[in-house]
N, C-alpha and C positions, 0 to 999 in steps of 0.2 A: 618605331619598333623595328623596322626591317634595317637601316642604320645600326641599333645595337643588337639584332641577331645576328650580320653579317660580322661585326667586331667579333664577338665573343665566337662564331661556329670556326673564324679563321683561327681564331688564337687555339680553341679548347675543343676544338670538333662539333661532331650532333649531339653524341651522348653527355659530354661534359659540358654543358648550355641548358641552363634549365629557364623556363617561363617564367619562376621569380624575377630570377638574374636579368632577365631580357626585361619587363616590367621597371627590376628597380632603377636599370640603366639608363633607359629611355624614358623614366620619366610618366608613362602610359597607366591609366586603371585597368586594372583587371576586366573588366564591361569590353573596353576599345578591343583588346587583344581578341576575344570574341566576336565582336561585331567585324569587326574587319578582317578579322581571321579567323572564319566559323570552321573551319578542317583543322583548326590548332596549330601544333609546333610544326607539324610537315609540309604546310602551305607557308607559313612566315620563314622557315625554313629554305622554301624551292623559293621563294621571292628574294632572299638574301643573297642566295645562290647565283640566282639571272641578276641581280643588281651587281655584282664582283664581277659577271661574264660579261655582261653591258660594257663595264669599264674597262678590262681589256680588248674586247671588241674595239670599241672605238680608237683605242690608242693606236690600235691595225690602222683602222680606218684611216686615222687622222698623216703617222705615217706616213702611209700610201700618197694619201691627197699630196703630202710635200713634195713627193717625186722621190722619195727614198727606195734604194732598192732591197731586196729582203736580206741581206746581211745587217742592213742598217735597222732597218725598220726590229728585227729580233734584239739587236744592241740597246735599242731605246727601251725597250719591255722590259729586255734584264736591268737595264740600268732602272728605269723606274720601280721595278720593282724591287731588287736591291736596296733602292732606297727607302720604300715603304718597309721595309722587312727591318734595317737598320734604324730606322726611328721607334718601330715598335719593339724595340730590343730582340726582333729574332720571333716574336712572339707573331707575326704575319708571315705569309710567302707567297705561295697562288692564292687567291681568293675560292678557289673551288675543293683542290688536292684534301684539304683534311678531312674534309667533309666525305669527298669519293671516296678515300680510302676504308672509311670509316662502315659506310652503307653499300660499301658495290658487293657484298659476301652474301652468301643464301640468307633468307629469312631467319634459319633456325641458328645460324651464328652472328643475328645484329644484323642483315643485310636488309635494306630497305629498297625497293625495287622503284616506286615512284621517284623520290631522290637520286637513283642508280642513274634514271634514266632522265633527271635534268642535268647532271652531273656530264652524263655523255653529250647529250646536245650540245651543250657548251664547248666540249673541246670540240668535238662535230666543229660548231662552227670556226672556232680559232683555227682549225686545220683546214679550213673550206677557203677563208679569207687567206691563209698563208700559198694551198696549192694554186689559188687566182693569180696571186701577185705574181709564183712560180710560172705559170703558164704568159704572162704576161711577158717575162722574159727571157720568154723560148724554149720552155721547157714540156717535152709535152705531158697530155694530162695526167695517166700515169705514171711517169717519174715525179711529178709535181706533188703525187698524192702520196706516193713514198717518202720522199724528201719532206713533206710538210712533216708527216707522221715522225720522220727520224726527229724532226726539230723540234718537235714537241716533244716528245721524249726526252730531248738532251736537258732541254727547258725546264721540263717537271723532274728531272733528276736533279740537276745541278740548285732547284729550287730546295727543294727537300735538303743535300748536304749542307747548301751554305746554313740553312737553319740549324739542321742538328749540331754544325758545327763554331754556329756564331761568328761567322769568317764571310764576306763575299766573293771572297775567292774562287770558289766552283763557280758561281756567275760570270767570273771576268773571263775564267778558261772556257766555259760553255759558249761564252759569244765568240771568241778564236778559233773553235772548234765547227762552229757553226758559220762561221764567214770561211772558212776552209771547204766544209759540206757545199756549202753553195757556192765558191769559187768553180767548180768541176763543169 
């Protein structure tokens, strides 16, 4: 079930993902979805969420481990992700963004503040794992927390154009742009 909420919340958001859909995808009875998801759509929802952040977390992590420095290590991401985006016709891109964008607004315009706030954690930590790496090589910890923030920003824009635009084009300029940033 959290396999097919994660597909369907990247492609179609929160509000366009209904419990059927997630159900008929996954295969699941109606009972399961309850028993293992007594909070409903906003629990399988925030688990689908952390399952997308988990994954690029790690790809940080893994990175890192190779001795990559952070130009490279951001390269790898866009380029992975690029190509996650490219197989699903466009129809993927962060695994978090549609979601954030969807539930970060007040309550009385759709904003969901539980989701708001795993939505943050997440980049929280992508950003935390990027200023480490930053600090790592000599940067100190406030330019590091700058810099990380600038790269994610570049990341989650360039993520957004290549899609609306069905091109990975802004990816290939965001990682030049960002090996530039971090050349300094």
């Amino acid at each position: 079930m959290v396999a097919a909420t994660r597909a369907l919340i990247e492609a179609q958001g929160y509000f366009g993902t209904g419990v059927n859909r997630v159900l008929a995808d996954s295969g699941a009875p109606r009972g399961s979805l309850y028993f293992h998801f007594p909070e409903g759509k906003d629990r399988l929802v925030a688990d689908a969420l952390e399952e997308g952040g988990r994954e690029v977390a790690g790809l940080l992590a893994t990175a890192e481990a190779e001795g990559l420095d952070a130009a490279a290590i951001i390269r790898r991401l866009l380029d992975t992700l690029a190509a996650r985006m490219e197989a699903s016709s466009y129809d993927k891109g962060c695994p978090v963004a549609t979601v954030a964008l969807e539930v970060s607004g007040t309550r009385e315009h759709g904003g969901n503040e539980r989701l708001r706030e795993v939505c943050e954690r997440i980049y929280a930590g992508w950003e935390r794992a990027l200023a480490d790496r930053l600090v790592v090589e000599g940067r100190s910890r406030p330019d590091a927390e700058d810099t990380a923030e600038a790269v994610l920003a570049q990341v989650e824009g360039a993520l957004l154009l290549a899609r609306v635009r069905h091109d990975r084009a802004p990816l290939d300029r965001a990682a030049r742009t960002v090996a530039l940033l971090l050349a300094r």
